[in-house]
N, C-alpha and C positions, 0 to 999 in steps of 0.2 A: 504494500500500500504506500501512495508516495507522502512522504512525510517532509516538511522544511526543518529544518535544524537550524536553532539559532539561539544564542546564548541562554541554553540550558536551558530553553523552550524548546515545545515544536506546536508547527502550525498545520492543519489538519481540516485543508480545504478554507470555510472562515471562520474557523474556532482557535484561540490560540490555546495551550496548554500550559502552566508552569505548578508546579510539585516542592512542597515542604521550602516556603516562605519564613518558615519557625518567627513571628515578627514577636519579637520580646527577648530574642533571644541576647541580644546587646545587655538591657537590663541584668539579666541571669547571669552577664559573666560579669559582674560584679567588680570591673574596671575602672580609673580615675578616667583615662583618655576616653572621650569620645570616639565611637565605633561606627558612626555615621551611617545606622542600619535603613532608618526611614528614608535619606536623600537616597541611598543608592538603591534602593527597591524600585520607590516612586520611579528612577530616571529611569531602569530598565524598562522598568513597565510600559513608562512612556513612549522611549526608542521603539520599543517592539510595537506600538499601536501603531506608531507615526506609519513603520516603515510596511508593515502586514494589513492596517486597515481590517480589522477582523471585526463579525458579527458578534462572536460572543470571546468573555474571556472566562477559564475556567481555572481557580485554584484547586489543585488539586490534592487539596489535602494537607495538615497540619500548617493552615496559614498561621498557627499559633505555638508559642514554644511551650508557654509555662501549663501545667496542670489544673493549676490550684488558684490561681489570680495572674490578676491583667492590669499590666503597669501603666499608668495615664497616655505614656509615650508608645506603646503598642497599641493603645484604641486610638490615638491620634495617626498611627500610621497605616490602621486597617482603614481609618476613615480614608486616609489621603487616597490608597490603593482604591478604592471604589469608586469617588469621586475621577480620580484617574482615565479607570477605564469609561466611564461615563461621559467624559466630556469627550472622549476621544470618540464617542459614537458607539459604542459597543456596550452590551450587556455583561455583567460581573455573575460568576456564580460560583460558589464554593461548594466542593463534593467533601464533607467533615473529615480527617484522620484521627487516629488514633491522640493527637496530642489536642484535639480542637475541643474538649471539654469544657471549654467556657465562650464557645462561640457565639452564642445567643446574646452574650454581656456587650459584645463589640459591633456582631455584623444581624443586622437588620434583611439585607439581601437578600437574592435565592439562591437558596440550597438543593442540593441533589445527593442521595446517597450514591447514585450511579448517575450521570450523565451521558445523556447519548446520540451518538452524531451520525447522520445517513449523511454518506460521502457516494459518489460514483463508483468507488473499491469496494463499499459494503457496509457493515454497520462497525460505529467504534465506537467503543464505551468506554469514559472516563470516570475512574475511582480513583481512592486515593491506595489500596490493596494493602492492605494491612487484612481483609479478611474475603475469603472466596466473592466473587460478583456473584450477583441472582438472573444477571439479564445477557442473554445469548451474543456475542457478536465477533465481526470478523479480525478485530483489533482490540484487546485492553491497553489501555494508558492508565499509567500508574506514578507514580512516587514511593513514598518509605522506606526504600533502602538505601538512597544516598548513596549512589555508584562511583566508584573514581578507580581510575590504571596507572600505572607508573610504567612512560614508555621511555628508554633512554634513560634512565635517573629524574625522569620529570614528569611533576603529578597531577592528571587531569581529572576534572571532575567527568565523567560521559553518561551517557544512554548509555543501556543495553537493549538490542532487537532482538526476539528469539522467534523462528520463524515455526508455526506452528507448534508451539512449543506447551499452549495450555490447553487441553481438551481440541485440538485441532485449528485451534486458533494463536492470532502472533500477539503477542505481548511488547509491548515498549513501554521500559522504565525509564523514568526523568529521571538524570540528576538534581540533587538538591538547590532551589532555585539562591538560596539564600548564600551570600559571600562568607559568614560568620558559622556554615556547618564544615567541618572538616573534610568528612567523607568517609565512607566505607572501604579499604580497596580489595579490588577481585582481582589481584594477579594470581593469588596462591591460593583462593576457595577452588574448590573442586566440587562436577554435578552432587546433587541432591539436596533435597527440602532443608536440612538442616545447617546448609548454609549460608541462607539468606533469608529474610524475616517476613519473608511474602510468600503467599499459597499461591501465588500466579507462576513464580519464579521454583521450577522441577529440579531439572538440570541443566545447570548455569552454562556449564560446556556447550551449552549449545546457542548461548545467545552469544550474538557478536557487538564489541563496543563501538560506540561510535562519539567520536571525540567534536566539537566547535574549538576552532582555533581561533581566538580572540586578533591575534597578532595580523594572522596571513586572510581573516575573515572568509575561512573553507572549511569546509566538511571532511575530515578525516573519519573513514568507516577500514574497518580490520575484520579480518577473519573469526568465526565462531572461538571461543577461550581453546574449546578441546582442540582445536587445530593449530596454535600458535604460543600455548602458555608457556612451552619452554624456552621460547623465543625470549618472552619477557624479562 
């Protein structure tokens, strides 16, 4: 299915996509310095409307970090995220994760436990996959694992694609949209459930990364893990 890649989004026809925004996350690490998490969300967000012009925008999933409360600066910056995509012409919707526990306090919007998109390629469902979909389609989009490869000694946050890889369908995982999550990395995980925190995600061997190059602004796509990880 053809997909846009672009920094740690992808665009999906005119739906844009981004995954674990964690927005509080600044607060929680508990820093003197300024982490500048609201400016640098907002302007991605923006770049990406300016330049994609998308109907709808879809967080998906853990637009929030904290559990248990919401720090004034994270309801001011989900506000700004909405208003964002709003002006720009687009509808806002959030599909809840596993961290969105107090979403109700912040975001007023629409919500979707699954969201779902008729493209030309077939039907794509967007969640945030922390737990099985209920709704059939020919694409899952996801977040929650926070994917990142270290190629050459240098560490990217990426997608994973796995081509028919859940119940006969392809899955695409977001990287973590937020500058302030570290990452998970998958050079050294190997197939099976147990190592990675998504029921979408079988055997990871079979999904191939695919990296946005901020620098060279291209699409770098690699071979399935099982086919290159010793390369790594």
């Amino acid at each position: 299915m053809d997909v846009n890649y672009r920094d740690r989004a992808a665009l999906l026809g005119s739906t844009l996509v981004c995954a674990d925004l964690h927005v509080g996350k600044a607060a929680a690490a508990n820093v003197s310095l300024p982490l500048g998490e609201r400016d640098h969300l907002v302007d991605r967000v923006t770049t990406l409307c300016e330049r994609h012009d998308p109907e709808t925008v879809v967080f998906a999933g853990d637009l929030l970090h904290s559990f248990d409360q919401v720090a004034t600066a994270a309801e001011e910056t989900v506000t700004a995220l909405g208003q964002t995509v709003r002006d720009a012409g687009a509808r806002p919707v959030v599909t809840p994760g596993n961290h969105d526990t107090m979403l109700d306090v912040v975001w007023s919007g629409p919500t979707a436990h699954e969201f779902t998109v008729e493209t030309d390629a077939g039907r794509v469902v967007v969640c945030h996959g922390h737990h099985e979909p209920e709704t059939e389609a020919d694409l899952y989009v996801v977040g929650h694992d926070h994917p990142t490869i270290t190629v050459e000694g240098r560490k990217w946050h990426c997608y994973l694609y796995g081509h028919e890889s859940y119940d006969g369908a392809d899955v695409l995982v977001l990287p973590a949209f937020s500058h302030l999550i570290e990452g998970v990395s998958i050079n050294r995980r190997y197939g099976g459930t147990a190592t990675t925190n998504s029921p979408l995600i079988g055997d990871l061997d079979r999904f191939r990364p695919v990296v946005w190059d901020d620098e060279a602004e291209t699409v770098r796509e690699f071979p399935p893990l099982g086919e290159f990880r010793d390369l790594l």
